[in-house]
PDB file of N, CA, C and O in Angstrom:
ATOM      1  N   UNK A   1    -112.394  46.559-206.142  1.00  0.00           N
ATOM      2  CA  UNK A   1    -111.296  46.888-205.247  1.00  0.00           C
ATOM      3  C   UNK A   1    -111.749  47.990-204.292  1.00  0.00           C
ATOM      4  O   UNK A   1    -112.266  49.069-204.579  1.00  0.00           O
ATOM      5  N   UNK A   2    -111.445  47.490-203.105  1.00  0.00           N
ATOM      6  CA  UNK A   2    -112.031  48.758-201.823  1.00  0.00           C
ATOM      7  C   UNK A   2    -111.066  50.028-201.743  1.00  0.00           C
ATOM      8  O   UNK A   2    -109.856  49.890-201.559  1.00  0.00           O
ATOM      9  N   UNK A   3    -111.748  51.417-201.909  1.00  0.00           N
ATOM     10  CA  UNK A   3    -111.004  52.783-201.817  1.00  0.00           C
ATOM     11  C   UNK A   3    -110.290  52.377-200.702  1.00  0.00           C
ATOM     12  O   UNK A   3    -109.129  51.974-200.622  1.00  0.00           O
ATOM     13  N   UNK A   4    -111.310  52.568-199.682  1.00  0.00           N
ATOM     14  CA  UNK A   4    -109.884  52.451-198.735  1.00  0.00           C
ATOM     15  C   UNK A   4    -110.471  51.098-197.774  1.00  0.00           C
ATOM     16  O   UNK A   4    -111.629  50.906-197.402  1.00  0.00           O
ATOM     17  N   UNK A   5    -109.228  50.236-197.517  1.00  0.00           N
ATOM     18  CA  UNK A   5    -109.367  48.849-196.687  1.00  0.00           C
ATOM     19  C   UNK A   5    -109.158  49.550-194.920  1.00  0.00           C
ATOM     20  O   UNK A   5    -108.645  50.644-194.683  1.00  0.00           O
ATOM     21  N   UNK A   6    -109.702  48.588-193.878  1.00  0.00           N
ATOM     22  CA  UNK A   6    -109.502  48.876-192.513  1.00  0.00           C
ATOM     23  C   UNK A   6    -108.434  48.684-191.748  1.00  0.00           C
ATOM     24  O   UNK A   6    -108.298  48.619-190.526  1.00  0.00           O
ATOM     25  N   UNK A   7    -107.581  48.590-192.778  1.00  0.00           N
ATOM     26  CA  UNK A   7    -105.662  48.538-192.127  1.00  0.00           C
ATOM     27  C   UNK A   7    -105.777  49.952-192.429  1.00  0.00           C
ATOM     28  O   UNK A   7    -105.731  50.758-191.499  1.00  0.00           O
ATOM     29  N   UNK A   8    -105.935  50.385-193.753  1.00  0.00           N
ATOM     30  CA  UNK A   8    -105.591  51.582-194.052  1.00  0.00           C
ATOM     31  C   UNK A   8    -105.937  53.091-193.070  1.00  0.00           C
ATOM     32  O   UNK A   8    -105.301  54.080-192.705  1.00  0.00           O
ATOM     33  N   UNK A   9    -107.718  52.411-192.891  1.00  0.00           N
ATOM     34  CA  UNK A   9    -108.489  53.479-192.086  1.00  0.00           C
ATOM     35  C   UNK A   9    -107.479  53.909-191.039  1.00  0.00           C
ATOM     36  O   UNK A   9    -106.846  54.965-191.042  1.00  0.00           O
ATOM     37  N   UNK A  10    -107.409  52.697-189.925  1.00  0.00           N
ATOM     38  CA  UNK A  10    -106.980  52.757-189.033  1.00  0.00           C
ATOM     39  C   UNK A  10    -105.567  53.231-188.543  1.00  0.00           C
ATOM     40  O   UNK A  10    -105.283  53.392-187.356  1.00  0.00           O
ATOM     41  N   UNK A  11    -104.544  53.476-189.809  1.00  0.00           N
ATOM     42  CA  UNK A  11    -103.004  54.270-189.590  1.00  0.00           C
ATOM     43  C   UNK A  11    -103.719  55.645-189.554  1.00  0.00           C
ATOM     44  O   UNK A  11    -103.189  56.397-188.736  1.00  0.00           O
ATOM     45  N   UNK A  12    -104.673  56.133-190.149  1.00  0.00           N
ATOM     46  CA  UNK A  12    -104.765  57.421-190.150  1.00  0.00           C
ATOM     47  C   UNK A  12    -104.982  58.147-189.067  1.00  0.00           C
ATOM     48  O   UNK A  12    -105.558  57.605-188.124  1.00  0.00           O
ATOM     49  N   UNK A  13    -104.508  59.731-188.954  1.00  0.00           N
ATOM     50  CA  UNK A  13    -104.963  60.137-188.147  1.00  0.00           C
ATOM     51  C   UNK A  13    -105.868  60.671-187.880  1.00  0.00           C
ATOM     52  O   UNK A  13    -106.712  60.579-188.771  1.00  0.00           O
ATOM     53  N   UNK A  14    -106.304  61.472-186.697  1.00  0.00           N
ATOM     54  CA  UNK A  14    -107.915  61.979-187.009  1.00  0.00           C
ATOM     55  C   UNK A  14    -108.113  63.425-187.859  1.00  0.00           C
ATOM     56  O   UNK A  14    -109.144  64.003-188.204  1.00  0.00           O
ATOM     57  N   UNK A  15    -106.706  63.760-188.050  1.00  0.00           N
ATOM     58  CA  UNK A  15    -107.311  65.428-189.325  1.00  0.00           C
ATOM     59  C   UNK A  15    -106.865  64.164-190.666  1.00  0.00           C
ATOM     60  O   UNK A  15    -107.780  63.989-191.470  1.00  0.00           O
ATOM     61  N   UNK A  16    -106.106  63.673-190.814  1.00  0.00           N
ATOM     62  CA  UNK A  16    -106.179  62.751-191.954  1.00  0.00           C
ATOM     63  C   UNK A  16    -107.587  62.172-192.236  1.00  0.00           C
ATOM     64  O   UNK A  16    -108.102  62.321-193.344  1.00  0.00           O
ATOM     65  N   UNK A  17    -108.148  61.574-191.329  1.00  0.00           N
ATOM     66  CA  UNK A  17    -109.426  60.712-191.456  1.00  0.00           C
ATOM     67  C   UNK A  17    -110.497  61.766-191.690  1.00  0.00           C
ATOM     68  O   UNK A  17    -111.141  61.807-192.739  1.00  0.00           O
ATOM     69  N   UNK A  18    -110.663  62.582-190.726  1.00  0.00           N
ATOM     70  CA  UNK A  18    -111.486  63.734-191.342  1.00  0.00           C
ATOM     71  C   UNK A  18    -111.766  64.612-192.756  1.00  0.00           C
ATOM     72  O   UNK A  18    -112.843  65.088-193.116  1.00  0.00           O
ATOM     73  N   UNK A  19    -110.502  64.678-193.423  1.00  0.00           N
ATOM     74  CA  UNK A  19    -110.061  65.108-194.880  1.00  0.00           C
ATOM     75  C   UNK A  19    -110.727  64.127-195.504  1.00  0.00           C
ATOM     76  O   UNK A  19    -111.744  64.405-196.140  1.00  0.00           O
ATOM     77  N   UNK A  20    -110.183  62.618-195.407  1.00  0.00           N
ATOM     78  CA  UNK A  20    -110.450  61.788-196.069  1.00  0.00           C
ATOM     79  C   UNK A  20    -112.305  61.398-196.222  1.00  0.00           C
ATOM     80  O   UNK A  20    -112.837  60.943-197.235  1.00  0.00           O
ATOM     81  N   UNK A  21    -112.913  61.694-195.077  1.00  0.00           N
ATOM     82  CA  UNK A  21    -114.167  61.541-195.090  1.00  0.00           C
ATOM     83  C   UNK A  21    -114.997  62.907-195.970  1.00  0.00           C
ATOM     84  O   UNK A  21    -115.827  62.627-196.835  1.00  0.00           O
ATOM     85  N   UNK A  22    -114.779  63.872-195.751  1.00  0.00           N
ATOM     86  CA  UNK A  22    -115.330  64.838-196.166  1.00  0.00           C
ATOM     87  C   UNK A  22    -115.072  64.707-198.050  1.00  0.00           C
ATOM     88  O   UNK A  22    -115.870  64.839-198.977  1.00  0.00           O
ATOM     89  N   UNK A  23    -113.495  64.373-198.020  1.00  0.00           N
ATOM     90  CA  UNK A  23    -113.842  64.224-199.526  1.00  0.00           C
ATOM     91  C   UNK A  23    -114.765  63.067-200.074  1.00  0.00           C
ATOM     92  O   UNK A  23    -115.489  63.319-201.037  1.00  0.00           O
ATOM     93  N   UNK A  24    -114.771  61.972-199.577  1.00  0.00           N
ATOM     94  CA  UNK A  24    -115.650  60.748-200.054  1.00  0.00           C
ATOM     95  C   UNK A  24    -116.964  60.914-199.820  1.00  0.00           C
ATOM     96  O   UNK A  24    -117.757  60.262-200.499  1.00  0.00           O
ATOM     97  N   UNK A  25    -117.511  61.954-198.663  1.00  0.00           N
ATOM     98  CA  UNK A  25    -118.850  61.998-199.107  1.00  0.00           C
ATOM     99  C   UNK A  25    -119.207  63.325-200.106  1.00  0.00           C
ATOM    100  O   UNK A  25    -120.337  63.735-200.372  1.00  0.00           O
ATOM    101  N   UNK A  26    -117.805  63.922-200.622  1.00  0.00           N
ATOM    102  CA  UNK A  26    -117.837  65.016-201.656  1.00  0.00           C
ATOM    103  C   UNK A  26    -118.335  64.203-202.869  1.00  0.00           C
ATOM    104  O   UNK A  26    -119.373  64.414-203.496  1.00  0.00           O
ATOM    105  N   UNK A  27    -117.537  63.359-203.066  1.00  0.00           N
ATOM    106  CA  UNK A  27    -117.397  62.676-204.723  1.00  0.00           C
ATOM    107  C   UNK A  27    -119.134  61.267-204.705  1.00  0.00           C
ATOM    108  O   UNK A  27    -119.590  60.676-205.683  1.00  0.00           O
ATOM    109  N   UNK A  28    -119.583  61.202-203.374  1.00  0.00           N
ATOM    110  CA  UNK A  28    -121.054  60.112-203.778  1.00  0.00           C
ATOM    111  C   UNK A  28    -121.844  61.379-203.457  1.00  0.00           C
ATOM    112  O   UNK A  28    -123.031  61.159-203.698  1.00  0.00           O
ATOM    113  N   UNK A  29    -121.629  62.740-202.964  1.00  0.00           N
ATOM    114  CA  UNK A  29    -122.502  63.607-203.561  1.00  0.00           C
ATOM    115  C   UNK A  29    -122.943  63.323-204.888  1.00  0.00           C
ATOM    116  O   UNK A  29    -123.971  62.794-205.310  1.00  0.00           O
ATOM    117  N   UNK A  30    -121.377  64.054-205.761  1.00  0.00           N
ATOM    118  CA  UNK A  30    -121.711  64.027-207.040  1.00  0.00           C
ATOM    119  C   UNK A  30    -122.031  63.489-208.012  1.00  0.00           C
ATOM    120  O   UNK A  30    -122.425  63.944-209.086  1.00  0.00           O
ATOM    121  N   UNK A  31    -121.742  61.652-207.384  1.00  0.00           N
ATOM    122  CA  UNK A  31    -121.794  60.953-208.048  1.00  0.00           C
ATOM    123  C   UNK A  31    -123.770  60.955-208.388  1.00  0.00           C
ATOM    124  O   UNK A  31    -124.403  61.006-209.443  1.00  0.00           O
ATOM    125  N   UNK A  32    -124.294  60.858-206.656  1.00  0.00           N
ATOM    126  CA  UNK A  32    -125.881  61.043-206.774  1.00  0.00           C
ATOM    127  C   UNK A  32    -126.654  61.745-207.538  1.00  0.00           C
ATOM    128  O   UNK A  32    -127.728  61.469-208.072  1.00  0.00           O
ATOM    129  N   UNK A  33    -125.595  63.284-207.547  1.00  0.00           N
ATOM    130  CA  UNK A  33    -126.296  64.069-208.129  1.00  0.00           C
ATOM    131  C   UNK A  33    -126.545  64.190-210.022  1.00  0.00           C
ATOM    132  O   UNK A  33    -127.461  64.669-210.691  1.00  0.00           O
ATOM    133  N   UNK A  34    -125.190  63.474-210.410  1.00  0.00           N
ATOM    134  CA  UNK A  34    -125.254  63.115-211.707  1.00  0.00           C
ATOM    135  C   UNK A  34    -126.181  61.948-212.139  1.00  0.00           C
ATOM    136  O   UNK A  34    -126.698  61.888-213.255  1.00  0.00           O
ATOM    137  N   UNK A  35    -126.327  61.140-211.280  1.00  0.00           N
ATOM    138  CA  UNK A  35    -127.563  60.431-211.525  1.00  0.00           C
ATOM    139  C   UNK A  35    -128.984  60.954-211.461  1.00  0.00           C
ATOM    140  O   UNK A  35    -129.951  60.552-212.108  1.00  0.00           O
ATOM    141  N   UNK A  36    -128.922  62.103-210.395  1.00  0.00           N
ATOM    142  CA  UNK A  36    -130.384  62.568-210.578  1.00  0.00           C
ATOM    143  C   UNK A  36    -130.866  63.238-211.606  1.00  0.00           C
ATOM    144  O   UNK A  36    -132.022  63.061-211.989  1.00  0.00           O
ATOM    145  N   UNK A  37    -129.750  64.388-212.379  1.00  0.00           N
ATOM    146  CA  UNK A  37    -130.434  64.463-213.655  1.00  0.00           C
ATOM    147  C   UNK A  37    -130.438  64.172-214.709  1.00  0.00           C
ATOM    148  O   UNK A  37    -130.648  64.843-215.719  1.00  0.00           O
ATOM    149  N   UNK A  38    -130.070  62.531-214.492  1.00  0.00           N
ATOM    150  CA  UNK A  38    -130.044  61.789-215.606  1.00  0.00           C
ATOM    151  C   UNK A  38    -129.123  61.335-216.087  1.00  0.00           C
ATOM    152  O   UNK A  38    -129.241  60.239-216.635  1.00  0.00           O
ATOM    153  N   UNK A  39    -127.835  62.016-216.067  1.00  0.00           N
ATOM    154  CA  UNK A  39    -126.689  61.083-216.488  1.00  0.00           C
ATOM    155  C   UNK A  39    -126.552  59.539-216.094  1.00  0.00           C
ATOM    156  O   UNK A  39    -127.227  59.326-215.087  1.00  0.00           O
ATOM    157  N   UNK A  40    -126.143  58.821-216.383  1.00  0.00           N
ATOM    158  CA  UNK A  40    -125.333  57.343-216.506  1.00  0.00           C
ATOM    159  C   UNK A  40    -124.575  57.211-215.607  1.00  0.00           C
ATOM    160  O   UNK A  40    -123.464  57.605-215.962  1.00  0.00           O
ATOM    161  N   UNK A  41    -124.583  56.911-214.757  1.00  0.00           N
ATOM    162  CA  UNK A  41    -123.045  56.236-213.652  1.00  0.00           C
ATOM    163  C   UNK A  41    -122.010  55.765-214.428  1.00  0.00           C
ATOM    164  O   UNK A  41    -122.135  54.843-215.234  1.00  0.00           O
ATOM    165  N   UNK A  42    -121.106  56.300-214.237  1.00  0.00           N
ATOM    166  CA  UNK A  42    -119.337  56.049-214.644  1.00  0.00           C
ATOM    167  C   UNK A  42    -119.511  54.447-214.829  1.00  0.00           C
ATOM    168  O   UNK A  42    -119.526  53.605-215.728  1.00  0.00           O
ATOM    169  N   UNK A  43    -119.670  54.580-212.974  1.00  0.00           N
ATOM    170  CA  UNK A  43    -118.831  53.276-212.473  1.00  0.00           C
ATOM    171  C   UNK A  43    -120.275  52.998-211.602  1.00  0.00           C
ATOM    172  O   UNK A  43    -120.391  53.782-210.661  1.00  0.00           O
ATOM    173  N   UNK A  44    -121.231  52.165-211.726  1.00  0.00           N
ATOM    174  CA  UNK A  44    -122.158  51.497-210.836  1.00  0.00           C
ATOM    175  C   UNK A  44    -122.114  50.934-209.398  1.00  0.00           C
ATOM    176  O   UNK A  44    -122.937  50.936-208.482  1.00  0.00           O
ATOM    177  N   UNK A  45    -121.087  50.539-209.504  1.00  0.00           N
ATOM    178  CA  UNK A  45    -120.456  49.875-208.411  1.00  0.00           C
ATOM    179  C   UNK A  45    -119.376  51.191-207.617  1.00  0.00           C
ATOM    180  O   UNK A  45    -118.664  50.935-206.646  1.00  0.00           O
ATOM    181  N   UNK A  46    -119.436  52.182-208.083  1.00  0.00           N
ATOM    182  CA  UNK A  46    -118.522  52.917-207.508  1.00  0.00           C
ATOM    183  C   UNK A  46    -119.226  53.652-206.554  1.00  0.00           C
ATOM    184  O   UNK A  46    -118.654  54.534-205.915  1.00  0.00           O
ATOM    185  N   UNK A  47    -120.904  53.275-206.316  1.00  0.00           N
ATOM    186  CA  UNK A  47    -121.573  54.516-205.042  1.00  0.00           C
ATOM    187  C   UNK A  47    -121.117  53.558-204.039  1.00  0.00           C
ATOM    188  O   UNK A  47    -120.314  53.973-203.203  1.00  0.00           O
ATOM    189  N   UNK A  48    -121.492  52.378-203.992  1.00  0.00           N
ATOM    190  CA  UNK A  48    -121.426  51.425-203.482  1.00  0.00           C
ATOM    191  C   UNK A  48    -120.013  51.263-202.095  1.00  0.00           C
ATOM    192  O   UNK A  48    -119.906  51.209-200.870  1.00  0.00           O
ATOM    193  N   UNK A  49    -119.199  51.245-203.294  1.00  0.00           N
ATOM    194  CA  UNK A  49    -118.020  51.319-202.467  1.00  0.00           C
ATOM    195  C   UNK A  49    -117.407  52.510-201.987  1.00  0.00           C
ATOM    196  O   UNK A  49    -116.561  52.508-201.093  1.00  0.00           O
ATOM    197  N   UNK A  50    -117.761  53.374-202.483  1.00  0.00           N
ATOM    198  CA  UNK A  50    -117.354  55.317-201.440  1.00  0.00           C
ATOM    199  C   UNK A  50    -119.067  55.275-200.562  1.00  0.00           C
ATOM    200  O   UNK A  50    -119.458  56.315-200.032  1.00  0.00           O
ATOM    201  N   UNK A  51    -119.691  54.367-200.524  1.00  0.00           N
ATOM    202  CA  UNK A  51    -120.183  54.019-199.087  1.00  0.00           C
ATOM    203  C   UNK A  51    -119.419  53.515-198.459  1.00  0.00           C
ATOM    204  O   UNK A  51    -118.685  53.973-197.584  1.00  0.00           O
ATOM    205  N   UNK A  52    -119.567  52.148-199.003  1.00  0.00           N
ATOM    206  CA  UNK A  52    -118.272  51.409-197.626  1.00  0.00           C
ATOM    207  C   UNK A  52    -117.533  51.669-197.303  1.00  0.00           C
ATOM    208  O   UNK A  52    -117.085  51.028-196.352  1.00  0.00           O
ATOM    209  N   UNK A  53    -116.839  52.736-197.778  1.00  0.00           N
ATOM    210  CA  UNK A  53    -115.266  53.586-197.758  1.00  0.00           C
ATOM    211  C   UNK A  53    -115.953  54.210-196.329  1.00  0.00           C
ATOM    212  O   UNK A  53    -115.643  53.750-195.230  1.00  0.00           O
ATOM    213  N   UNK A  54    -116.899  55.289-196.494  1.00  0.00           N
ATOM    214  CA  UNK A  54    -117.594  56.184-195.452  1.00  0.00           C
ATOM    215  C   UNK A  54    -117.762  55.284-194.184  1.00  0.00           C
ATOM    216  O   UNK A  54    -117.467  55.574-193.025  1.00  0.00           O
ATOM    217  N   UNK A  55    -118.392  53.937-194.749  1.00  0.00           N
ATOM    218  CA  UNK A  55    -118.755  53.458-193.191  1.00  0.00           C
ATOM    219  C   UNK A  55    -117.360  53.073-192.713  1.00  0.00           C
ATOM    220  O   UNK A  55    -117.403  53.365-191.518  1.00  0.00           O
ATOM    221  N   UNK A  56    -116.505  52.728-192.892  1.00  0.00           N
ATOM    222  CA  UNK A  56    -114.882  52.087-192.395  1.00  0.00           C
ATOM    223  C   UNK A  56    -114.967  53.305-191.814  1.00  0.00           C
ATOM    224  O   UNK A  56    -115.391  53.276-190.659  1.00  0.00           O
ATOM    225  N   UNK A  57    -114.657  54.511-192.320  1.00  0.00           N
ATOM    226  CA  UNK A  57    -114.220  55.291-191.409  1.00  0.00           C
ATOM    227  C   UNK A  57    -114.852  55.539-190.228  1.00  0.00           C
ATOM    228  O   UNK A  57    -114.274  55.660-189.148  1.00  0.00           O
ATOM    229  N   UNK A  58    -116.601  55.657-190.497  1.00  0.00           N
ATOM    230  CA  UNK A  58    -116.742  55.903-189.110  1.00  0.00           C
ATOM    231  C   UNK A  58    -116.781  54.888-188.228  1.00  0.00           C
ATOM    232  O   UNK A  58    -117.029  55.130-187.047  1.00  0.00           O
ATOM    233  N   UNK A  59    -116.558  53.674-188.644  1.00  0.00           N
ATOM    234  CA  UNK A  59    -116.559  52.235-187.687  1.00  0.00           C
ATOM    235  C   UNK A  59    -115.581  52.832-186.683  1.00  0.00           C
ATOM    236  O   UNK A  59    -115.799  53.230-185.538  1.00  0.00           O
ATOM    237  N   UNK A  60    -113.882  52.784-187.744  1.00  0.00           N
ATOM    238  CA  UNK A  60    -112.697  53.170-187.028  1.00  0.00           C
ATOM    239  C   UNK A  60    -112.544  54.188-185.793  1.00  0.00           C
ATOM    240  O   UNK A  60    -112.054  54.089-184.668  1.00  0.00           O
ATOM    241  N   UNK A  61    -113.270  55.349-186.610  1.00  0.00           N
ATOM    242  CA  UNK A  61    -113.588  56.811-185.598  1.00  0.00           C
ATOM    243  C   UNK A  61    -114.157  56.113-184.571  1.00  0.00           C
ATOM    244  O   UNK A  61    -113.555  56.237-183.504  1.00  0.00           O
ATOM    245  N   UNK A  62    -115.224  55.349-184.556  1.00  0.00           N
ATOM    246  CA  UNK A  62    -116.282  55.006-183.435  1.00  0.00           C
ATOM    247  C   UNK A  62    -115.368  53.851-182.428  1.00  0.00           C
ATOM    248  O   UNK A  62    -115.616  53.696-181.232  1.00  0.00           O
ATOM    249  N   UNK A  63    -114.318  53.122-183.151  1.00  0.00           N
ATOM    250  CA  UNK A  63    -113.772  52.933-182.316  1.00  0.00           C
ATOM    251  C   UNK A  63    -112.557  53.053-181.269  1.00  0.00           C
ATOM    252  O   UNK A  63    -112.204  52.472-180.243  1.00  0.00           O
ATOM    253  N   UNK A  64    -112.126  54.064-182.033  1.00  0.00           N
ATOM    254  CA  UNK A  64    -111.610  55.083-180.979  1.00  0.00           C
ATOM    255  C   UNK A  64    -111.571  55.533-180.051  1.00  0.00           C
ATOM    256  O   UNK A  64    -110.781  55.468-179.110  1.00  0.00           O
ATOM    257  N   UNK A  65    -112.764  56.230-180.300  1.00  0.00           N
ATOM    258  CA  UNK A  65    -113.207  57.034-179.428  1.00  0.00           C
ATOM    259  C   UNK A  65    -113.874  56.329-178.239  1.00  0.00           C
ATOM    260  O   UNK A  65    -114.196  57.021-177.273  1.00  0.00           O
ATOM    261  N   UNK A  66    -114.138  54.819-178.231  1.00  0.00           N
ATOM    262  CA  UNK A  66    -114.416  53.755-177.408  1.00  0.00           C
ATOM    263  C   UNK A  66    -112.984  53.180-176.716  1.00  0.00           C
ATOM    264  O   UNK A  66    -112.882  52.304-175.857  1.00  0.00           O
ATOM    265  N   UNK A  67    -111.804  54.037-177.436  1.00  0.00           N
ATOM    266  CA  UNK A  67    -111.053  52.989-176.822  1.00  0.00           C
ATOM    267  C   UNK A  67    -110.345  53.902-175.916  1.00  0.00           C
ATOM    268  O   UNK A  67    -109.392  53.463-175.271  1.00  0.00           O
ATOM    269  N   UNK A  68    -110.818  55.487-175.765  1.00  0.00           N
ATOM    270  CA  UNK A  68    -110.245  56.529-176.068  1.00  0.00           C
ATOM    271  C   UNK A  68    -111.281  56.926-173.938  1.00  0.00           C
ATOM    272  O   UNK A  68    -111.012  57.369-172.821  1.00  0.00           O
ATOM    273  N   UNK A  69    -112.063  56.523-174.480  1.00  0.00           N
ATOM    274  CA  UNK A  69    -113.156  56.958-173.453  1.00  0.00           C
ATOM    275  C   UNK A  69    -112.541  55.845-172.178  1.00  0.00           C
ATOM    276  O   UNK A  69    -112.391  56.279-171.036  1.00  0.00           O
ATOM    277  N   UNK A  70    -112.199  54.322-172.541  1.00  0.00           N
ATOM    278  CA  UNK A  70    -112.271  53.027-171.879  1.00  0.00           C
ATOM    279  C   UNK A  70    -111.065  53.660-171.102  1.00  0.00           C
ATOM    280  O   UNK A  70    -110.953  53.424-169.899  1.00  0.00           O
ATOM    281  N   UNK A  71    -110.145  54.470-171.762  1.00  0.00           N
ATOM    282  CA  UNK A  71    -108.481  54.474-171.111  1.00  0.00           C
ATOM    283  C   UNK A  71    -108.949  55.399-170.065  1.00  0.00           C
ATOM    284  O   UNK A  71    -108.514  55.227-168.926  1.00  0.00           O
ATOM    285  N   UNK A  72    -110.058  56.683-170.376  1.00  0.00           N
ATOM    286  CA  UNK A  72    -109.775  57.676-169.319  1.00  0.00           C
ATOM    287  C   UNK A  72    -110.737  57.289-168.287  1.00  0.00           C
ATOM    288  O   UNK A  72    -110.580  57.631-167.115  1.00  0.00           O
ATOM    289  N   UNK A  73    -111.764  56.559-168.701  1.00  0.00           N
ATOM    290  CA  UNK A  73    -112.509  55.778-167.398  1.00  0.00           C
ATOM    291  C   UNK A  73    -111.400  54.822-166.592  1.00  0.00           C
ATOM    292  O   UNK A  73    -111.416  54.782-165.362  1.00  0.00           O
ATOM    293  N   UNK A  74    -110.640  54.218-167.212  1.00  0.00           N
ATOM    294  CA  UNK A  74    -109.868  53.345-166.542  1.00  0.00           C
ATOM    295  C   UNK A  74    -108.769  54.293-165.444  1.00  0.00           C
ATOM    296  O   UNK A  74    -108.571  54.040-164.256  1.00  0.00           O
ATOM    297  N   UNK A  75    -108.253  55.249-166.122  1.00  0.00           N
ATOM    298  CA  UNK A  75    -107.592  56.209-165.546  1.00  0.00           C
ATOM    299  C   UNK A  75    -108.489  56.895-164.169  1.00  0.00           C
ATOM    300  O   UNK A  75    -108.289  56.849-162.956  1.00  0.00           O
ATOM    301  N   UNK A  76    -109.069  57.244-164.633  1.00  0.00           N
ATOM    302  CA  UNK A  76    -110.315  57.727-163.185  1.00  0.00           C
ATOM    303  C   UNK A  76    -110.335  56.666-162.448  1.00  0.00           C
ATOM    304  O   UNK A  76    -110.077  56.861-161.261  1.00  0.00           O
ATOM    305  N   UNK A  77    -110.573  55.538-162.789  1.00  0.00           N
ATOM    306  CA  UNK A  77    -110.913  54.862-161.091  1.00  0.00           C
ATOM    307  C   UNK A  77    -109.584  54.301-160.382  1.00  0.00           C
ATOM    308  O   UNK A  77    -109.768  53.941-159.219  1.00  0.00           O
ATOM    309  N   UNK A  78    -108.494  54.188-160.796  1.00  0.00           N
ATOM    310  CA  UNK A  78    -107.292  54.000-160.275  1.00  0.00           C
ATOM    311  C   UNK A  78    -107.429  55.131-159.536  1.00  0.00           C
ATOM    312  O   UNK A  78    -107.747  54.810-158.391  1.00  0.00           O
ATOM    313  N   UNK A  79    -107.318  56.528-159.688  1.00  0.00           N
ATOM    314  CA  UNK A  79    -107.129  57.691-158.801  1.00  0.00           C
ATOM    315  C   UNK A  79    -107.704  57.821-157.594  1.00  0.00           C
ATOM    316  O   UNK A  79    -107.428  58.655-156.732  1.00  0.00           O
ATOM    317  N   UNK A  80    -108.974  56.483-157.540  1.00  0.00           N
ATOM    318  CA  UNK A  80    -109.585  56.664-156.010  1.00  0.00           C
ATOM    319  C   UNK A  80    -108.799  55.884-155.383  1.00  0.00           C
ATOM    320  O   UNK A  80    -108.923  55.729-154.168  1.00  0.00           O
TER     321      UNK A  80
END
């Protein structure tokens, strides 16, 4: 089951999405780091998916900020 799906990403806002990112690459820190000295993974499948969690978000962010850039370019050339 995906932490977070790309309906979800995408209601958020950007201090929401930001929170949300910083903690998910908090917890595959730790998860890495408990593997490096040796412990057992919980959940195997759980780096896996607080990756994919990480990349959704920055897909979403990235497209934003594409859609974000498109409006004020669009805005600029009407003004000539």
């Amino acid at each position: 089951m995906a932490i977070l799906k790309v309906k979800e990403a995408r209601k958020l806002g950007d201090k929401e999405m930001e929170k949300r990112l910083a903690e998910l690459r908090l917890e595959l820190t730790k998860e890495k780091a408990g593997i490096a000295i040796g412990a057992s993974a919980t959940s195997p499948g759980r780096i896996r998916e607080i990756r994919k969690a990480i990349a959704r978000i920055l897909t979403v962010k990235g497209e934003k900020k594409a859609v974000k850039a498109s409006v004020e370019k669009g805005e600029k050339g009407k003004s000539k």
